[in-house]
Structure formats: structure tokens, C-alpha cells
N, C-alpha and C positions, 0 to 999 in steps of 0.2 A: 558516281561515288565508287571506288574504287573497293578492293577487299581486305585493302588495310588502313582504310579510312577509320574507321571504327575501332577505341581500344579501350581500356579500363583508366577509367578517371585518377590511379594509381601512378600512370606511366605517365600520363598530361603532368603530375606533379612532380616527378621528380625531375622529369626536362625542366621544368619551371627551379626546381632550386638548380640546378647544373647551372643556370643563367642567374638565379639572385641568391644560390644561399639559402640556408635555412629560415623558412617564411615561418612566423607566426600565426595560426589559421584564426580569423575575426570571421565565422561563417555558418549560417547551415547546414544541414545535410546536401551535400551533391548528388548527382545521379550518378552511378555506377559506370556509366560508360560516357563516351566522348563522343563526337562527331567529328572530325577536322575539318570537314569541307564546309558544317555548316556551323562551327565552331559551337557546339551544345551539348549539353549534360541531360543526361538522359536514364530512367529505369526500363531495363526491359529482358521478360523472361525468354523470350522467343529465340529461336534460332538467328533470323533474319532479323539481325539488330541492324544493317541499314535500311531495311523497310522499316521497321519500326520508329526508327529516326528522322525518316521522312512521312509518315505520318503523325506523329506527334505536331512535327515539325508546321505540317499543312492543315492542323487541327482550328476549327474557328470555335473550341470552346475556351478558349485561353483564358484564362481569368488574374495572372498577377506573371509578368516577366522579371524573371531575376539575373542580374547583371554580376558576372565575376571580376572582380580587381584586382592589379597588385598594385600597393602602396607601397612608399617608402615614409617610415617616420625615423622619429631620434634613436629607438633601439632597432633598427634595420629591418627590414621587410617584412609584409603583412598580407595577406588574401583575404579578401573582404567581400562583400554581396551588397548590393543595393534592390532591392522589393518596388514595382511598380504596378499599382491595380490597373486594368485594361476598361478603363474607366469609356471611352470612346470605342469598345466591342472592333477590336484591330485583329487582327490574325497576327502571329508572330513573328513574319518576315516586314511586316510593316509597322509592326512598333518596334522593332527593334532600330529599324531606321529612323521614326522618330526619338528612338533614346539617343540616336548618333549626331542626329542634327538639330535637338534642340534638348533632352534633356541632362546630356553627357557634359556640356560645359559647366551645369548646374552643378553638378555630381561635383567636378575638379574643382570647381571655385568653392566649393561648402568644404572641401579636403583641404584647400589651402590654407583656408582660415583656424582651421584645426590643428596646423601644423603637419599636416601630410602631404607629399606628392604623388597624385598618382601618375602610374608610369605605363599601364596598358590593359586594357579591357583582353581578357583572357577567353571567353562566353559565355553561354547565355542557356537558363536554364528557364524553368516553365510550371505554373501549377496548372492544372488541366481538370477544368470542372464543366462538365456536361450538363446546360443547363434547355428545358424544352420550351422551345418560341416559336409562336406563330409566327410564319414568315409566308412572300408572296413571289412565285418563280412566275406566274402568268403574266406574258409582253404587254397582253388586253389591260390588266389589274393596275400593272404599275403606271400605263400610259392613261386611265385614265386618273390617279390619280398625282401627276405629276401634271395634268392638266387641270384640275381643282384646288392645285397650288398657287397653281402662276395665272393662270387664266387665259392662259393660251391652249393654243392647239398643235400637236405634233403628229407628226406622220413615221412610222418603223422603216427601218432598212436594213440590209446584212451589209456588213462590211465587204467590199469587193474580193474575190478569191475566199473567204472564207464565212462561209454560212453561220458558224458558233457563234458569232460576235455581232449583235445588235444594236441598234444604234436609232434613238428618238433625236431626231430636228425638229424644229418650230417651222411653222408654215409662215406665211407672211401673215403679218399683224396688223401695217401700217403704223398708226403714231403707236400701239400699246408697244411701249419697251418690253424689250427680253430679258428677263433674270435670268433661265437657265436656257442657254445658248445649245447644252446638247448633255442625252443622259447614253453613257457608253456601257453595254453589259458584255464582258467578257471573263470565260474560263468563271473564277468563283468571288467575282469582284463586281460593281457596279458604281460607276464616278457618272457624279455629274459638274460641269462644268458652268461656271461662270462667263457672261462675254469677255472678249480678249482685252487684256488690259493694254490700255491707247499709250499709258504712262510709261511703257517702257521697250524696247524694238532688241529682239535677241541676235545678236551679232551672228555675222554666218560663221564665224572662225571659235572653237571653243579652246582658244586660247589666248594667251596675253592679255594686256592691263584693259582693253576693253571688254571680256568676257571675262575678265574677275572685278571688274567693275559693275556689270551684270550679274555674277551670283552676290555680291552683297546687296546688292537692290532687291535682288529673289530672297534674300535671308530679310530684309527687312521687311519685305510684305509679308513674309511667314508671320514676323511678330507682331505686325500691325493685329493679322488674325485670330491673337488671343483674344479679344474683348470679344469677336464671335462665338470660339469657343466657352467661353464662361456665360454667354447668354442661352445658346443653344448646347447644351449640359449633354457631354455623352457624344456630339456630333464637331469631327475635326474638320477645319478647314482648316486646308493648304495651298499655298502658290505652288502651281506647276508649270516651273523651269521650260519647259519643253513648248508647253502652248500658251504662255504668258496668259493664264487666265486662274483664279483660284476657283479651286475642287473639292471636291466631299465624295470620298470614298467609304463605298459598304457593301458589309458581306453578302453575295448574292447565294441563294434565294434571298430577299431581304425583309426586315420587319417595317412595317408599316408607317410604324408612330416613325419610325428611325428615316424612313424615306418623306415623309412629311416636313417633319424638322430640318433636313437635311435641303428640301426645296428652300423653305425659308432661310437659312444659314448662309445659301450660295446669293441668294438674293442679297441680301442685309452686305454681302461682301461689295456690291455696286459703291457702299458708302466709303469706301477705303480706296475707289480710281484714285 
């Protein structure tokens, strides 16, 4: 982040009309200052407004992401906000990418029907409430109860070259099938993963009509996995692209009930091969 990254949410608006004009403001209160790298609105009294910016930013008490717009309707341009509770407990760098690839189309199609166009997500603002949970950082705690989930048994390991990053396998089972094929904990995340899905083979080339013929099968598995996420309330699952298998990621140290559920969720995604 650079040292003129950071500026007063003042100057972000008036580039914005330089480009449309004088906007009509449809909006909350902003934050005070910008981010550009990480495109966010932000209050902060501190000297160091890009630390402040990056920790806000890397904060897991997130509790509602606000989305900045500009529309066009019939009297010409508008700056608008969209409100989303963090209903599935995401950090803000990972629901923001869920607002980009699954609930931003919503956004534009609901604008349509309104008579608006929108023309470009401008960022991304934050309410931030500190809320206290018991949560569980011990390898022992969570492997045994990711093992009272599924009914298997796992064994730990560190990822090669780097000790931070751990990693539960399944030992052999014989005929009992694996639900959760591997739980990864890294930096302040923790995914577990589903087996790899058989139904679909990632091209080696991450282009042309074969590999965009592969992210729409990846977009469709995403939305296959709403019906999980409406059963399992709070716990997202997602297809990931990368190791054809769908995931459930959570904030590590992690809560309990959230890691329970979350066993269940990736399991229940077996029904969607």
C-alpha cells in the first residue's frame, strides 16, 4: 500500500462526477477516507490510516458489508449502497467475493427492473461489531471432533516447507465412504473440503472455450449449493474451482457449533456429484 493510497472520501467523489456528472447521493453515511488498493471506506482517527485500513479490513467481527454504486436512471446519475448482513460469519475479503460472484448479479437484475442501470461498484464499506465466542484454536480439539462428525479417523500434518499450515487426512476406512476428504488450517482460515468431484476434469489451460466452459459448470455447482446453505443456516458452501471439490470455509480459531455443522454441510454436498 503505497503512501498515497489512502485519501478523503471527498476526492474519490469528485473523480467520480469528473467521469458522470453530477451524481445524486441515494446513500449513508460513508467513511471518511478511501483505500484504493483495497477499494474501502473507512473511519479512522489515527495517524496510520493505511494500518488502520488493513485492519479493519482483516477484522473477523464483520457484521453487515455495504456495497457503493453508481447508477444511471432517467434523471442521470445516482450513488447508491446496498446493506448485507454477514449472515454465514465471512471476513470481508471473502464476502466481498461472494457479493462479486453470486450476489452482484442480483443487485443489477433488481436495478433493471427498477429502471436503472448500474454501471460500476465503486467499494466497499463495513459495520464492525465485536462480538465474544467461544472458539477452539487446539489441532487435538478440532480433530477430535471432526472425527465425531464423520466417523472416521484422521491423522495431522504440516504442509511441506511450511510448519503454520496444517492439514487433517482420513486414514483408510475401507468400504466407510469419506465425507470430508481433508480439513486445511491456514493463516486465520480453516476449509474443509469435500471428495473431488468425478463430474467434472479441470482443463490444464485456463483459457478458451474449454475453460469457460468449466467456469460455468463451477458457477453452476455454486448454485446447486444453495439448498445446503439454507439447510445448514450460517454455513456456506462453495465449489472450488481449483480442486474440483466443494468447501466450507471458517474463521480460524473456530466455533464449534460452526465446525459441526460445517462437517455436515460438506458431507450433504456428496448428494449434488
Amino acid at each position: 500500500m503505497s503512501k498515497d493510497d489512502v485519501v478523503e472520501d471527498s476526492k474519490l467523489l469528485e473523480e467520480l462526477e469528473v467521469k458522470y456528472g453530477k451524481m445524486r447521493r441515494v446513500t449513508g453515511t460513508m467513511g471518511k477516507w478511501f483505500s484504493r488498493s483495497l477499494k474501502f471506506f473507512f473511519d479512522c482517527d489515527d495517524e496510520d490510516r493505511e494500518g488502520c485500513a488493513d485492519k479493519m479490513f482483516s477484522s473477523a467481527d464483520l457484521d453487515t458489508l455495504i456495497v457503493y454504486f453508481v447508477v444511471k436512471g432517467q434523471d442521470g446519475y445516482q450513488l447508491r449502497d446496498s446493506r448485507f448482513k454477514n449472515i454465514y460469519s465471512q471476513n470481508l475479503r471473502r464476502m466481498i467475493k461472494h457479493f462479486q460472484t453470486v450476489l452482484e448479479p442480483s443487485v443489477r437484475h433488481g436495478l433493471q427492473v427498477g429502471g436503472l442501470a448500474y454501471m460500476e461498484c465503486i467499494g466497499y464499506g463495513a459495520v464492525i461489531e465485536a462480538r465474544v465466542k467461544q472458539t477452539i484454536s487446539d489441532i487435538s480439539k478440532i480433530k477430535r471432533i471432526v472425527e465425531e462428525e464423520t466417523g472416521l479417523k484422521y491423522q495431522v500434518t504440516e504442509e511441506k516447507d511450511n510448519s503454520d499450515v496444517k492439514i487433517l487426512n482420513p486414514l483408510e476406512q475401507g468400504a466407510k465412504p469419506i465425507s470430508v476428504a481433508q480439513v486445511r488450517i491456514s493463516g486465520n482460515t480453516l476449509a474443509l473440503y469435500a471428495p473431488k468431484d468425478k463430474t467434472l476434469e479441470k482443463p490444464a489451460v485456463k483459457s478458451g472455450p474449454e475453460w469457460e466452459k468449466y467456469l460455468k459448470s463451477v458457477a453452476w455447482k455454486d448454485a446447486m449449493s444453495l439448498t445446503i446453505r439454507e439447510k445448514y443456516y450460517g454455513i456456506l458452501v462453495t465449489f472450488d474451482a481449483d480442486t474440483t471439490s466443494f468447501k466450507v470455509e471458517l474463521n480460524y480459531p473456530v466455533e464449534e457449533e460452526k465446525l459441526r455443522k460445517a462437517c455436515h454441510a460438506v458431507d450433504e454436498s456428496g448428494t449434488l456429484q
